[in-house]
Each structure stands twice: as structure tokens, then as C-alpha cells.
N, C-alpha and C positions, 0 to 999 in steps of 0.2 A: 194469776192472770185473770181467770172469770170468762167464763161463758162467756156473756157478755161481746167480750173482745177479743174471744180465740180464734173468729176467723179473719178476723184483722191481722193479728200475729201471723196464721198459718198461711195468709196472701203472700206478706212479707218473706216470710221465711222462703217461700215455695214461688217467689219471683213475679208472683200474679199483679201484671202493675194494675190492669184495670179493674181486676178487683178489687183490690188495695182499696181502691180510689170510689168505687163504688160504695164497700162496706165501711168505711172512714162517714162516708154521706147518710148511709142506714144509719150506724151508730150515732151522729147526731142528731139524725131526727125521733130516733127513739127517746130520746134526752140522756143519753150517757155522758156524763162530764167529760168534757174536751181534756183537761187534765189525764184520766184515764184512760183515756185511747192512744193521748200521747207515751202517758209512759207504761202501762200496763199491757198496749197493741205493738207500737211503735218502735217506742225505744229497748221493751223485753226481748222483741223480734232482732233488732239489730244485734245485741248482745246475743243471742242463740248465733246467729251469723257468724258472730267474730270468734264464738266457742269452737263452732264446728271448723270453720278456716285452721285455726290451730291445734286442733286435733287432726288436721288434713282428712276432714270428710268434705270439706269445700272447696275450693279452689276463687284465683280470680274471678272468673266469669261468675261464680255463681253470686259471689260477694256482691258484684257490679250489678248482676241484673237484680237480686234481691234491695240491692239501695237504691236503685231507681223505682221498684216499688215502693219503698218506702215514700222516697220523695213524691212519688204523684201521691200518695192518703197524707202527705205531709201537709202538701199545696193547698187541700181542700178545710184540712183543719187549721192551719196558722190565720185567719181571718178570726176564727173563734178564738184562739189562744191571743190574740191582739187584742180584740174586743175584752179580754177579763183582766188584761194585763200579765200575763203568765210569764214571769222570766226566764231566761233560758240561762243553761246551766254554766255559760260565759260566753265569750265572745274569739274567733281566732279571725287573724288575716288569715291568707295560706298562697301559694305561686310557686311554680316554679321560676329559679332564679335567672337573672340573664346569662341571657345566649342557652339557655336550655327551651327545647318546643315542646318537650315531652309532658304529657299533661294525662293521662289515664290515671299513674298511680295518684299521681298528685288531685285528680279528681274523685278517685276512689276513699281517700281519705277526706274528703271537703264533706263527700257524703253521708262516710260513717261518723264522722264528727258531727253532722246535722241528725245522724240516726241517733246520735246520744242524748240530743237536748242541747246542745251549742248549736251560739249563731255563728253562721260562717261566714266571712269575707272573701271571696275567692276571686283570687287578681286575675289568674290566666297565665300565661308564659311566657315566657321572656325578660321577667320582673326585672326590674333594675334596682339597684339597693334603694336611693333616692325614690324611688315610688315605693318600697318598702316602710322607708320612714314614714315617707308623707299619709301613708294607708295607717300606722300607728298614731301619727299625730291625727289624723282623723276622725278615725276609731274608737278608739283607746282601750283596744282590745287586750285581752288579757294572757295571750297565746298567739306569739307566729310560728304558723310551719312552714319550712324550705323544701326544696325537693330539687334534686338534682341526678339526671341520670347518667352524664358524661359528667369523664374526669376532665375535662379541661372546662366544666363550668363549677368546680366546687369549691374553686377558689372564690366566686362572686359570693358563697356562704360567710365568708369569712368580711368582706368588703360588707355585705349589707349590716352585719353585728355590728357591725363599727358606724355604717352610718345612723342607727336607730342611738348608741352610744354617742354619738356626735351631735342629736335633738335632746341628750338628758334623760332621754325616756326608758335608756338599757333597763333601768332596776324596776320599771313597771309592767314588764312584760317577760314570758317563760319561752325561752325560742330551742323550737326542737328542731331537728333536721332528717330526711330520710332519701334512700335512692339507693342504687346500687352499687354504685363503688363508695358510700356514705361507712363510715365506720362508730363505735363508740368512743374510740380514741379521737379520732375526727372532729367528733364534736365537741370532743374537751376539748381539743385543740384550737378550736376557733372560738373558743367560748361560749358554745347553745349550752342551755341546760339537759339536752336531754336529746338520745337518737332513738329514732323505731324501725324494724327492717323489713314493716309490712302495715298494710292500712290497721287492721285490728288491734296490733298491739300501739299505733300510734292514739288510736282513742283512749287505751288505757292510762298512755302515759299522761298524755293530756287531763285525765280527770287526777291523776295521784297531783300533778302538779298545781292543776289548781284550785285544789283540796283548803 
């Protein structure tokens, strides 16, 4: 990690947004490469996050407040990461599907997927398959995630597969799904590539898939 950016990392980790935000601003005008803040501060941070979650030393909350620190020293450095042309490590849509309002998990992954180095599209709630597509034809992201926390909206999972298949575009993109009544048979069932049954482990899937 490096001196350097430990107290970057230890903001993050330890939910400090306005430190975050302050030490993201140190560190660039010390001239520490934006590259290294992002992934040596940033992005190492988030992954310590997602470690501890699943070893159950973290819970939601801390997840949520440690990624909102992330995102404010995110905010401050993506200006710079623009300016040098810094790619990011792909592109997701992400929404909960229609007739679902439920939006924490589903933003709790929007963010850890931003703590990894992916840019996020994040539609909001109530998606309807047809803005789904329309977000992929637009896009041309490399990764949708769905989110659904009622059973009587997981059928709309299966409805947007089909409408992204119905633009041509099914084989250009990796569509994972998650929520709670979401299963791994589930998602074979409707045809995603891939389910997570928590934010952290849906970043993982995300990077194996589009590896």
C-alpha cells in the first residue's frame, strides 16, 4: 500500500468520509499519482471492506458508511483520473427491476462496484426491462446487475433478459442478479450469468466475469 496512502486507505476503511475527502486532496497535491491513490488508497480499501464483511467482522452499515467514504475521495480524484485518461476496470448498468423501490442493497453494490475500479450506471428503481435495454444500447456496458427484493418482482428478471436478447446485444454483456428471495438456480433459470447474495461477493463476481 505505501505510506504514502495509508491514511487514505485507513479513512475508507474506518468510514471517515471527510477525511477521505480531504486526504485524496493532500495526496494530490503532494504529487502522488492519481493512479495510486486510486488503486493502492481506494480500491485496496474497498477490498479490505469486502474481506471483513465476509469474514462477518463487518456488517451492512459499516460497508455502506465505509463506501460513501470512499465515494466522497472518489469525487475529488476522478477529475484527475479524467484528465490522464485512466480507464476503469469496465462499465455496469445496475437498477433495481420494475415494481421493486428497494434501492440500499442495490446501491450498496453500485458503490462497491465503483470501489473496485468500475464505472457504474445506476438507473434507480423501478427499472423496467425496456430502459434496461435502452441503458445497454446506450452504454454498451459490459455487466448488468438486477436486484430484486420481492418475489413478485423477480419475474421482471427474467422479462428484462429477454428484452436486452430482443436488441441482439444478450452475448455482449454478463447479467448477474441479486436480492433476497434471488437464488443460484434462479439465475440459471432465467438465464443471468451469474448470482451474488451480498454486495462484496457481487464485486467479485463481477471482476471473475469480466476477466
Amino acid at each position: 500500500m505505501g505510506a504514502d496512502v495509508g491514511p487514505i486507505y485507513d479513512a475508507v476503511v474506518n468510514g471517515r468520509r471527510a477525511e477521505a475527502e480531504a486526504k485524496v486532496g493532500e495526496a494530490l497535491e503532494r504529487g502522488i499519482p492519481p493512479e495510486k491513490i486510486l488503486n493502492d488508497g481506494l480500491i485496496a480499501a474497498m477490498k479490505e471492506v469486502g474481506d471483513r464483511f465476509e469474514c462477518g467482522e463487518f456488517y451492512v452499515p459499516e460497508m455502506l458508511i465505509a463506501a460513501r467514504a470512499m465515494q466522497s475521495g472518489l469525487a475529488v480524484l476522478k477529475p484527475r483520473l479524467t484528465q490522464l485518461g485512466v480507464k476503469a476496470r469496465g462499465k455496469a448498468v445496475i437498477g433495481s427491476v420494475r415494481g421493486d423501490l428497494h434501492d440500499i442493497g442495490k446501491n450498496l453494490v453500485a458503490m462497491m462496484l465503483e470501489g473496485a475500479g468500475f464505472e457504474v450506471v445506476n438507473l434507480g428503481t423501478d427499472v423496467s426491462p425496456e430502459r434496461f435495454a435502452a441503458a445497454v444500447r446506450e452504454h454498451a456496458p459490459g455487466l448488468v446487475g438486477m436486484s430484486a427484493l420481492l418475489t413478485t418482482t423477480m419475474t421482471s428478471m427474467k422479462a428484462t433478459v429477454e428484452a436486452i436478447e430482443s436488441i441482439g446485444l444478450r452475448d455482449k454483456v454478463k447479467i448477474i442478479v441479486g436480492g433476497a428471495p434471488i437464488s443460484e438456480d434462479f439465475a440459471r433459470s432465467i438465464g443471468a450469468d451469474g448470482y451474488a447474495p451480498d454486495a462484496s461477493r457481487a464485486v467479485t463476481l463481477a471482476k471473475s466475469l469480466l476477466q
